[in-house]
C-alpha positions in Angstrom: -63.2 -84.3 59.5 -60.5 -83.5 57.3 -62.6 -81.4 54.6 -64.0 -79.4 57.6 -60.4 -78.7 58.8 -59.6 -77.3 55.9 -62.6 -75.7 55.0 -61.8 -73.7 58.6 -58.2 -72.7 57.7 -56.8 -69.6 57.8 -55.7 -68.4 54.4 -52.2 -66.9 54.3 -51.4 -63.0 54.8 -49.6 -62.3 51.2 -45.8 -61.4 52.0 -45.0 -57.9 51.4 -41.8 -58.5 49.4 -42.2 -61.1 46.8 -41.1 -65.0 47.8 -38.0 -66.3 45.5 -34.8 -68.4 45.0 -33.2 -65.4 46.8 -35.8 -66.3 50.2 -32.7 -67.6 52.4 -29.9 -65.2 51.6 -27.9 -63.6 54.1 -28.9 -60.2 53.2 -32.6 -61.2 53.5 -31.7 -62.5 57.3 -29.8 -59.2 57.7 -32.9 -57.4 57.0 -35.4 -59.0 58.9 -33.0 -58.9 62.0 -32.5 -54.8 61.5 -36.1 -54.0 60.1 -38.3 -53.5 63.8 -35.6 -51.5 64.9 -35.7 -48.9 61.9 -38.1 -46.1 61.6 -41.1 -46.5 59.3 -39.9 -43.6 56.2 -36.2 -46.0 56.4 -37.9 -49.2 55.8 -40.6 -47.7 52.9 -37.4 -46.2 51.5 -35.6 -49.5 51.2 -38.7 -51.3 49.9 -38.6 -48.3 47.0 -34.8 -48.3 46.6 -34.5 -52.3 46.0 -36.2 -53.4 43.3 -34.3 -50.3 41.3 -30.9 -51.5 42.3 -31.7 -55.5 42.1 -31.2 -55.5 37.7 -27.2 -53.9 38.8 -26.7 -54.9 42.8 -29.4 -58.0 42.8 -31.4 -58.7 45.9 -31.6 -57.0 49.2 -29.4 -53.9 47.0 -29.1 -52.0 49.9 -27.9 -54.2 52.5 -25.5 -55.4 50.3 -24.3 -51.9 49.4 -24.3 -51.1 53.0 -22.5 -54.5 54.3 -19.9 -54.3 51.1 -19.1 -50.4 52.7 -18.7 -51.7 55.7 -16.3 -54.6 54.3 -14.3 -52.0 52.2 -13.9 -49.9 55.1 -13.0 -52.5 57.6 -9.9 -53.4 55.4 -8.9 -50.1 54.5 -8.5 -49.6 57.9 -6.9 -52.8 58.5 -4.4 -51.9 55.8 -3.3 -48.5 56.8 -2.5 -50.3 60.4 -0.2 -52.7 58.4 1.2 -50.2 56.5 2.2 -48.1 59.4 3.5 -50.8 61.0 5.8 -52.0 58.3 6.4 -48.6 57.0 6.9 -47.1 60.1 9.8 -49.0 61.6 12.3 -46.7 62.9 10.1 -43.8 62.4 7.7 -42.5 64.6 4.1 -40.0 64.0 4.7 -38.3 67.5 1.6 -36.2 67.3 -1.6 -35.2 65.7 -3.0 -33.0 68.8 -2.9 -29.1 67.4 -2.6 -28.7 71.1 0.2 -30.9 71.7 2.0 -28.7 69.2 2.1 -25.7 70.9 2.6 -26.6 74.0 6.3 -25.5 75.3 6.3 -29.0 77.2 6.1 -30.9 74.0 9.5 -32.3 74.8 9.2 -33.7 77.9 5.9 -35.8 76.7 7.1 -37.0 73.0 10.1 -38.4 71.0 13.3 -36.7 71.6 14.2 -34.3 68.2 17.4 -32.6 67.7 16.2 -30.5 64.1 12.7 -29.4 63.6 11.6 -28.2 59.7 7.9 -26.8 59.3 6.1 -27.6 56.6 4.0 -24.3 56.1 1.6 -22.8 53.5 -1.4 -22.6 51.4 -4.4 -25.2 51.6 -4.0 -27.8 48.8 -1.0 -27.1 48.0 0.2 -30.7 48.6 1.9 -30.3 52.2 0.6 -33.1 54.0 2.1 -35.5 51.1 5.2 -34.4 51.3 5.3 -34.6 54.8 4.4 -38.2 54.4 7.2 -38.5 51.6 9.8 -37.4 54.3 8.7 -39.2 57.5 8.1 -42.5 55.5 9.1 -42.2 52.3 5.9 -43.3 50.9 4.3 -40.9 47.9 1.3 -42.3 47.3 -0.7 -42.6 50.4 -4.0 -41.0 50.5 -4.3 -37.7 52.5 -7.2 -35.4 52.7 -7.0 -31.8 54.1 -5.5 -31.3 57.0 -7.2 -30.3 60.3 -5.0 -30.8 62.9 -0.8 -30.3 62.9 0.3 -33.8 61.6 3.6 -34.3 63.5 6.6 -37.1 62.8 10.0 -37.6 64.3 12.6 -39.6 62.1 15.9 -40.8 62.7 18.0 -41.2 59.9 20.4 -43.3 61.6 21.9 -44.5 64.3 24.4 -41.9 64.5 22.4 -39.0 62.4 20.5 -36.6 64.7 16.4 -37.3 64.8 14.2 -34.4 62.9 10.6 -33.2 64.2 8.7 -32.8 60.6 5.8 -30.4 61.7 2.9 -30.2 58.8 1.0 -27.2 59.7 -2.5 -26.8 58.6 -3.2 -24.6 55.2 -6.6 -22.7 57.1 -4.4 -22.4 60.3 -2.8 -18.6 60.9 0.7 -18.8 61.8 0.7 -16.3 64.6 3.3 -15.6 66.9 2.1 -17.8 69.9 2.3 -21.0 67.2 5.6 -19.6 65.7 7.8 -19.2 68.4 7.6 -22.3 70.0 8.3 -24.0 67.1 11.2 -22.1 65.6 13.1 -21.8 69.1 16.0 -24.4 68.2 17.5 -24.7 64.7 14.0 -24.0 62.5 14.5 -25.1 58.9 11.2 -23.7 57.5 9.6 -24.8 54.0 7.1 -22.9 52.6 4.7 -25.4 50.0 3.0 -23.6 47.0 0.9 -25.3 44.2 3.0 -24.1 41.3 0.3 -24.5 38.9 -2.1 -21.9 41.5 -1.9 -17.7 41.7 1.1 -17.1 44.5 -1.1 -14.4 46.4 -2.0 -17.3 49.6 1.6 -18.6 49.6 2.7 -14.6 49.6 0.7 -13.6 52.0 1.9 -16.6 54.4 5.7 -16.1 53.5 5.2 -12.4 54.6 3.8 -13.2 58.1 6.9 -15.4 58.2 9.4 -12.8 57.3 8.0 -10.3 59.7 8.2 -13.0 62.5 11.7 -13.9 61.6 12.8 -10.4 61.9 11.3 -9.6 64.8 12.4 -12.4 66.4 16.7 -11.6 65.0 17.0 -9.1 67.8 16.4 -11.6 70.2 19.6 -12.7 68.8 17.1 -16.1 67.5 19.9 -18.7 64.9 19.7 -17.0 61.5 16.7 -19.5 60.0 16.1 -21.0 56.3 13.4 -20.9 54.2 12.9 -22.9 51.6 10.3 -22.0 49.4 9.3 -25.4 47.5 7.6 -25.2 44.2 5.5 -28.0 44.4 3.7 -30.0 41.4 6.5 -29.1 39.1 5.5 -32.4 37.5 2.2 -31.1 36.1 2.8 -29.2 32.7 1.0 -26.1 33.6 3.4 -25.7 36.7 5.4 -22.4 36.8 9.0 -22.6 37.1 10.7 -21.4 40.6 12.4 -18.6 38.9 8.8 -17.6 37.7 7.0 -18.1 40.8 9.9 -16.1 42.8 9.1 -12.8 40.6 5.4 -13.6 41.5 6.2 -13.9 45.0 8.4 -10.8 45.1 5.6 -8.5 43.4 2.9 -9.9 45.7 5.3 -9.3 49.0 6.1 -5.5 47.4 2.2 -5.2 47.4 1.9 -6.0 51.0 5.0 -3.9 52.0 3.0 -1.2 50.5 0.0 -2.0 52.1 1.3 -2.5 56.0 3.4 0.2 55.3 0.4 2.9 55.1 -2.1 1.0 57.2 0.9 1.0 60.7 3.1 3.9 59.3 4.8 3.4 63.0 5.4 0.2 62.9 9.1 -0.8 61.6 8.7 -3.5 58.3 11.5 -6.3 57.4 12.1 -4.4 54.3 12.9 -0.6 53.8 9.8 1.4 52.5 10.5 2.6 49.2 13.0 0.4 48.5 12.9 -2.3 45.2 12.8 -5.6 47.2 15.6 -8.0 46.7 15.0 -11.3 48.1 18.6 -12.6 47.5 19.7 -9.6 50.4 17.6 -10.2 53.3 20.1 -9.7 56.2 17.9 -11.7 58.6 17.3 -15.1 57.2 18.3 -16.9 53.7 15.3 -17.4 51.1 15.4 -19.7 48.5 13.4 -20.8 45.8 13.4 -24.8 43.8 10.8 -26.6 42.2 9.5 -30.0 43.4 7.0 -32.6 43.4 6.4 -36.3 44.7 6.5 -38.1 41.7 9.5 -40.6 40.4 12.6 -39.7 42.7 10.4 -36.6 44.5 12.8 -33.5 45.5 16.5 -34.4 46.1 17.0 -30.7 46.6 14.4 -31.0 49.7 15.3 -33.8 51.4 18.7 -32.8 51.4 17.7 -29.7 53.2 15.4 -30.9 55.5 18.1 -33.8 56.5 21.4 -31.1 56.9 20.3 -28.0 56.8 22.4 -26.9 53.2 20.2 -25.4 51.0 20.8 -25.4 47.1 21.2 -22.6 45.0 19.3 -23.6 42.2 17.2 -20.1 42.0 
């Protein structure tokens, strides 16, 4: 009865993947949970992708890839919560809305600010560090480029008034409708180049800003700073601000030129004809210091974007 029984058996279907120590590992468990709901070219793609990876990653490569992603990610974001929260005692990331930035009812819906400096200029030119150098003063976190206005209100101390850092976006214009808003009360405005880079980009943005601070004096609007930072001074290559100001200067006298012929109506901040002299512009003060976020970072900054007094190290 017995030898019949077997001589009726079913022999086994043969196992697609082959049977090993590795049978009962988690990734193996992960994979046969996941597998009926993935499409047919995902699954044939896996079965071609593992046995490459398993010599380096070992078996199931690519749900352990996937689940060690996951992991890394998971903590990373776990991390940067602690961080802020340890980091952030005392200071405050009001906003991150490009929205919220321009609206004229900011006030009533965020942190109360007394000073506001912009942080202004060129994409990549290290901007969005710095503003996390002044609102936490921590260098070294990782940024990417920015999309949206990054926003941060700090109080220095209990008795020191609180300062609105605005990081504007490299790729965003600086019109009007974003400026004025902005520079209404007490503006101290930093313009960020990459030192090492052509000045043309910073140039072009620094213009737009000069044309919107002088339009804006006969409104009788405080007599603003600019402070044009230098940045990466650290990296050998890096021009020196007195360098980068005569690059700026001839770049601004090109545009001068150029507005002047395209709106010949239309009144300039500078004189046409005239040499440019940055040192004399009646309408705001503009001045030029190298910096970087390495070591001590910029003294010369952070003193202006606490008080206000700029150094005259041009």
């Amino acid at each position: 009865m017995s030898s019949e029984r077997a001589a009726t058996k079913r022999p086994e279907m043969p196992s697609n993947r082959p049977r090993s120590r590795f049978a009962n590992l988690p990734q193996t468990t992960i994979r046969k949970a996941i597998t009926p709901y993935l499409p047919p070219p995902v699954i044939q793609a896996i079965e071609r992708i593992d046995p490459k990876l398993e010599p380096f990653v070992g078996p199931e490569a690519t749900v352990t890839l996937t689940v060690t992603f996951l992991l890394a990610w998971t903590v990373f974001l776990l991390l940067r919560f602690v961080t802020s929260r340890i980091t952030g005692s005392g200071r405050a990331i009001a906003d991150e809305d490009e929205d919220n930035v321009l609206s004229p009812k900011q006030t009533e819906t965020t942190q109360h600010y007394e000073e506001t400096v912009l942080l202004c200029g060129p994409p990549g030119a290290g901007k969005t560090r710095l503003f996390y150098q002044l609102c936490f003063g921590e260098s070294n976190l990782p940024t990417v480029q920015s999309i949206k206005a990054n926003v941060g209100i700090t109080l220095q101390n209990e008795h020191g008034p609180s300062i609105r850092y605005m990081d504007w976006p490299g790729h965003a214009p600086l019109s009007d409708d974003a400026l004025q808003p902005i520079l209404k009360d007490k503006p101290r405005i930093v313009l960020v180049l990459d030192s090492t880079q052509p000045v043309a980009s910073a140039a072009d943005t620094l213009f737009n800003l000069l044309a919107f601070v002088h339009r804006q004096g006969r409104r009788q609007m405080q007599k603003p700073l600019i402070f044009v930072a230098c940045h990466k001074s650290d990296i050998s290559k890096a021009k020196n601000s007195k360098r980068v100001k005569i690059q700026i200067r001839s770049e601004l006298e090109r545009l001068l030129k150029v507005h002047s012929s395209d709106t010949p109506a239309t009144p300039l901040w500078w004189p046409s004809g005239e040499p440019l002299e940055l040192d004399e512009l009646s309408f705001c003060d503009l001045h030029f210091t190298a910096t970087n976020c390495e070591g001590e970072g910029s003294p010369e900054l952070v003193a202006f974007t606490c008080t206000g007094n700029v150094p005259d190290v041009a």
